[in-house]
DRENLUM-81008 format. One record per residue (C-alpha): residue number from 1; residue in one letter; x, y, z. Coordinates in steps of 0.05 Angstrom, whole numbers. Last residue first. Example, Ala and Ser with C-alpha at 12.3 -4.5 7.8 and 13.67 -1.06 7.14 Angstrom:
REM residues 2
r k:2; r:s; east:273; north:-21; up:143
r k:1; r:a; east:246; north:-90; up:156
This chain:
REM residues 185
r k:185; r:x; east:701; north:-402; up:570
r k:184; r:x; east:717; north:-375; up:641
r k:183; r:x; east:654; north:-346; up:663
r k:182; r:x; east:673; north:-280; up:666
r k:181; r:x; east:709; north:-278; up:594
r k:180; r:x; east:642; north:-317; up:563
r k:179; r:x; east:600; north:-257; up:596
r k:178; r:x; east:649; north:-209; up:565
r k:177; r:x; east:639; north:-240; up:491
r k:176; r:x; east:572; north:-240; up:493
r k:175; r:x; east:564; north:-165; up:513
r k:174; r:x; east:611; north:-158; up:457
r k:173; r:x; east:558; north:-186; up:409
r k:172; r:x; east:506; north:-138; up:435
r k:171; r:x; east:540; north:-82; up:422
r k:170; r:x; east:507; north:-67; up:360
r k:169; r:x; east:442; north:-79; up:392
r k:168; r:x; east:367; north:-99; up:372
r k:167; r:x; east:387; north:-93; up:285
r k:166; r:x; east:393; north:-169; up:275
r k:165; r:x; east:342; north:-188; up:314
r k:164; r:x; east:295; north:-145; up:279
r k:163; r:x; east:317; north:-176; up:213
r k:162; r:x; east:302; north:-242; up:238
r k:161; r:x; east:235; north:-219; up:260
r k:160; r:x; east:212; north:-190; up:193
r k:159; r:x; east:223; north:-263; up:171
r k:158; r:x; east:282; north:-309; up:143
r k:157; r:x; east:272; north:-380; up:136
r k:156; r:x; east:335; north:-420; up:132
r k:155; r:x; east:331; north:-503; up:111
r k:154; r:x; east:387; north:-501; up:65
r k:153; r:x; east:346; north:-511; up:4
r k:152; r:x; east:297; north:-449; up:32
r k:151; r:x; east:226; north:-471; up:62
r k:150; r:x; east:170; north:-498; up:24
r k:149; r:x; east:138; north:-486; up:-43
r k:148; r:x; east:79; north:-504; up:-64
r k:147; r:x; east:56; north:-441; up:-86
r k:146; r:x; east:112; north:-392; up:-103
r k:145; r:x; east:140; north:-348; up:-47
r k:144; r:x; east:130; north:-277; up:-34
r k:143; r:x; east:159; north:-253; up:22
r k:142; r:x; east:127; north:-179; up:18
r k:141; r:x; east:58; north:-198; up:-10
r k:140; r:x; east:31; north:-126; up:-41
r k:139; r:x; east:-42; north:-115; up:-11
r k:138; r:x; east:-2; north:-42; up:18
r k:137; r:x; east:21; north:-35; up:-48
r k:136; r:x; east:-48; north:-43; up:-78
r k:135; r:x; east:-74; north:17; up:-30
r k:134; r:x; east:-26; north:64; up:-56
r k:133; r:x; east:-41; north:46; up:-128
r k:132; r:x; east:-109; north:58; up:-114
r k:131; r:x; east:-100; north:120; up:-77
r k:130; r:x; east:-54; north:149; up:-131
r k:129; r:x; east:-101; north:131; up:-181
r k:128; r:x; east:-158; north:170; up:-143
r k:127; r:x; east:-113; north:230; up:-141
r k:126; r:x; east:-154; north:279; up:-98
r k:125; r:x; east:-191; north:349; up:-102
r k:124; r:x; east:-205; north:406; up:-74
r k:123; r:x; east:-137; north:439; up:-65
r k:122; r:x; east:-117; north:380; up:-20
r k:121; r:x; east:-162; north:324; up:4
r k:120; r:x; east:-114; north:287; up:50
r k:119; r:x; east:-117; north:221; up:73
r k:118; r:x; east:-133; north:184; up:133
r k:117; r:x; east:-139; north:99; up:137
r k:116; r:x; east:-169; north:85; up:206
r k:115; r:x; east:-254; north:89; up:185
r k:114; r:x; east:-267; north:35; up:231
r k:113; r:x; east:-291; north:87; up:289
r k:112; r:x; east:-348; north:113; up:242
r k:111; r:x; east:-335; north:187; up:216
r k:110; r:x; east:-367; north:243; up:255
r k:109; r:x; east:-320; north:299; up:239
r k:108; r:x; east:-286; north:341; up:280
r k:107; r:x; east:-239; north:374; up:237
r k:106; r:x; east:-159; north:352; up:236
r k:105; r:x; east:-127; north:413; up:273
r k:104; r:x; east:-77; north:468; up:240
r k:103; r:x; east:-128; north:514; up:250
r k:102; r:x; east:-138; north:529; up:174
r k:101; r:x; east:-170; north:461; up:166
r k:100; r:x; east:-149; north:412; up:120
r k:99; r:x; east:-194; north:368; up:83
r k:98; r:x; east:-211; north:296; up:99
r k:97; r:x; east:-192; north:243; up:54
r k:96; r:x; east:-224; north:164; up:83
r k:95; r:x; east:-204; north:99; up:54
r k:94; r:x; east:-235; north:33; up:42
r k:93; r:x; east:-201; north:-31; up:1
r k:92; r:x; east:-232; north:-97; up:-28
r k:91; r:x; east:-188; north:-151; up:-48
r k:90; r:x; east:-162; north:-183; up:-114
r k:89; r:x; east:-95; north:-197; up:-121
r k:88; r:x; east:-74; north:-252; up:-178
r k:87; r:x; east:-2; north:-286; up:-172
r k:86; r:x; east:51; north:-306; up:-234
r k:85; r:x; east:110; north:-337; up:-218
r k:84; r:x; east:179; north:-314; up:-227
r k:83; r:x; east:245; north:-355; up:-196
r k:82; r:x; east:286; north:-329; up:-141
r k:81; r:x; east:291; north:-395; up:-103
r k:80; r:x; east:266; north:-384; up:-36
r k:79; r:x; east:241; north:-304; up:-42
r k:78; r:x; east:205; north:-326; up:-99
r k:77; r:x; east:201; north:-272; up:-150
r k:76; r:x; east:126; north:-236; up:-154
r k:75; r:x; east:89; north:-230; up:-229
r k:74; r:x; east:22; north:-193; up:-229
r k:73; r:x; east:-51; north:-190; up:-245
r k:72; r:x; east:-88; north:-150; up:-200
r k:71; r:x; east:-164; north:-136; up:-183
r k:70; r:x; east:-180; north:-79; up:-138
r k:69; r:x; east:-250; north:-71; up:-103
r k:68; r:x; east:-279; north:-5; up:-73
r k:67; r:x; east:-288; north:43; up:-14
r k:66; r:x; east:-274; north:118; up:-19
r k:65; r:x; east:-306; north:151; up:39
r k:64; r:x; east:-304; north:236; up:25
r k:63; r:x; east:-286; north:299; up:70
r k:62; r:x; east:-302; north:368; up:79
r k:61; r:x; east:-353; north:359; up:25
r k:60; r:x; east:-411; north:378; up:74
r k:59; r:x; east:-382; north:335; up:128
r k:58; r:x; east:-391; north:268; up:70
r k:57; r:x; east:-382; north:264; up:9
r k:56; r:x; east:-384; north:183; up:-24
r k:55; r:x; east:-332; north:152; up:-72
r k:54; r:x; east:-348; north:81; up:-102
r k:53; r:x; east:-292; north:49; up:-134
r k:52; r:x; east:-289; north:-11; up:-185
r k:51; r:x; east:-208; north:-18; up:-196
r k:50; r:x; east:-169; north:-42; up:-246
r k:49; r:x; east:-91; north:-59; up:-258
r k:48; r:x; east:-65; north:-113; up:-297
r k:47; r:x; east:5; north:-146; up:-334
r k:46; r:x; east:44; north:-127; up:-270
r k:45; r:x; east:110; north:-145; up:-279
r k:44; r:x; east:172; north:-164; up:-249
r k:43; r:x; east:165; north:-124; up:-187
r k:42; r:x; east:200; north:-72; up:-150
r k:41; r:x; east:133; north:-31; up:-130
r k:40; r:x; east:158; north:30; up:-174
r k:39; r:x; east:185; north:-6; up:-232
r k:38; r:x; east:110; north:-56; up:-230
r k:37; r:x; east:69; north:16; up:-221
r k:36; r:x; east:122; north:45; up:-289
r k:35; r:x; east:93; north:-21; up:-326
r k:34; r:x; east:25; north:-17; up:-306
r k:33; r:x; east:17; north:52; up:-324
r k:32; r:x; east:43; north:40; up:-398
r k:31; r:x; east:0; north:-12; up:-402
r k:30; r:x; east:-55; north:28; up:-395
r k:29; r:x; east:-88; north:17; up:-317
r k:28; r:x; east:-167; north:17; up:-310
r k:27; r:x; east:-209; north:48; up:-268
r k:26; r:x; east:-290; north:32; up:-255
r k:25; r:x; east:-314; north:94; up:-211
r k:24; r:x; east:-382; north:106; up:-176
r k:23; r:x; east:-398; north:174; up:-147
r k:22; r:x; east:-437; north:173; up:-83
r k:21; r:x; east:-480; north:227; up:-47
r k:20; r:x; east:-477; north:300; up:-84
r k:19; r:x; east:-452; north:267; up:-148
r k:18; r:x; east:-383; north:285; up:-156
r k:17; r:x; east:-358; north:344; up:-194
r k:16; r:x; east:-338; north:388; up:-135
r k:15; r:x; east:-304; north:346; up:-100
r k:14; r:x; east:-250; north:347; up:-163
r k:13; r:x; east:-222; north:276; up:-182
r k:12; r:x; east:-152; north:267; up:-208
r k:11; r:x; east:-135; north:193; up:-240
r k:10; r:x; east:-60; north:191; up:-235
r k:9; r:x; east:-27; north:127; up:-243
r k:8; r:x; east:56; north:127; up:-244
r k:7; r:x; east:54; north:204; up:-212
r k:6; r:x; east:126; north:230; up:-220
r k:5; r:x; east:85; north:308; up:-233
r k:4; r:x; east:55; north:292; up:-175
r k:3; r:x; east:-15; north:320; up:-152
r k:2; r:x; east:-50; north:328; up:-90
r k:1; r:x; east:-106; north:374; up:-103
């Protein structure tokens, strides 16, 4: 079973001691856990954490369908004028763990085609903390920005893009420079 010792949230679940169809979960975060998720996800605070989960075997236990609701209470910094504010997350989430096959090969299994988030069950077993916490990240805003507010004071929005750009060419800035040479500037 996949299992860190570092683990901020771990809720371990053995196959074998879920129901044979669906095993429902409702998980909660101490505040211990919420403080060490907020450290790990680089934010200010996260004052909740809970989940309702539903876990269901399928491929004769070769894999399980975790699908389930997480509800967040957390603080963000503007990334326009650095100041706190205080944000709720609350989205659904589904996952499929499939064991691993001696073969070295994913097994066939007849999943439906909407199914694209993969894990691993490992030595029978799973973290279901880690998945939530996993899947929270992943809901995580990553230019947050407090409501109401507009663009930066000095009128620069930076995006994913920009920092794209940025990275295209090292060179490019000397290509510039030639093509100002030829043309005379």
């Amino acid at each position: 079973m996949e299992h860190t010792d570092n683990s901020e949230f771990s809720r371990p679940v053995r196959i074998k001691d879920l129901k044979k169809r669906v095993t429902h979960f409702d998980v909660e975060a101490t505040p211990e856990e919420c403080r060490a998720l907020a450290t790990r996800f680089g934010l200010p605070s996260l004052a909740s954490l809970s989940a309702t989960v539903s876990v269901e075997r399928l491929a004769k236990d070769r894999a399980v369908r975790i699908a389930g609701r997480i509800s967040a209470h957390l603080t963000y910094l503007s990334v326009v004028s650095l100041e706190a504010f205080d944000a709720v997350i609350e989205d659904q989430f589904s996952e499929v763990l499939t064991g691993e096959v001696e073969t070295g090969h994913q097994a066939e299994l007849d999943l439906p085609p909407d199914d694209e988030n993969m894990g691993l069950i490992e030595d029978g077993g799973f973290d279901l903390g880690e998945v939530i916490s996993q899947n929270l990240s992943l809901l995580l805003d990553e230019h947050p920005r407090k409501p109401g507010e507009g663009d930066a004071p000095d009128g620069v929005v930076w995006t994913d893009s920009d920092a794209e750009d940025e990275e295209e060419n090292p060179f490019s800035v000397l290509a510039g420079m030639r093509d100002r040479l030829r043309n005379g500037d």
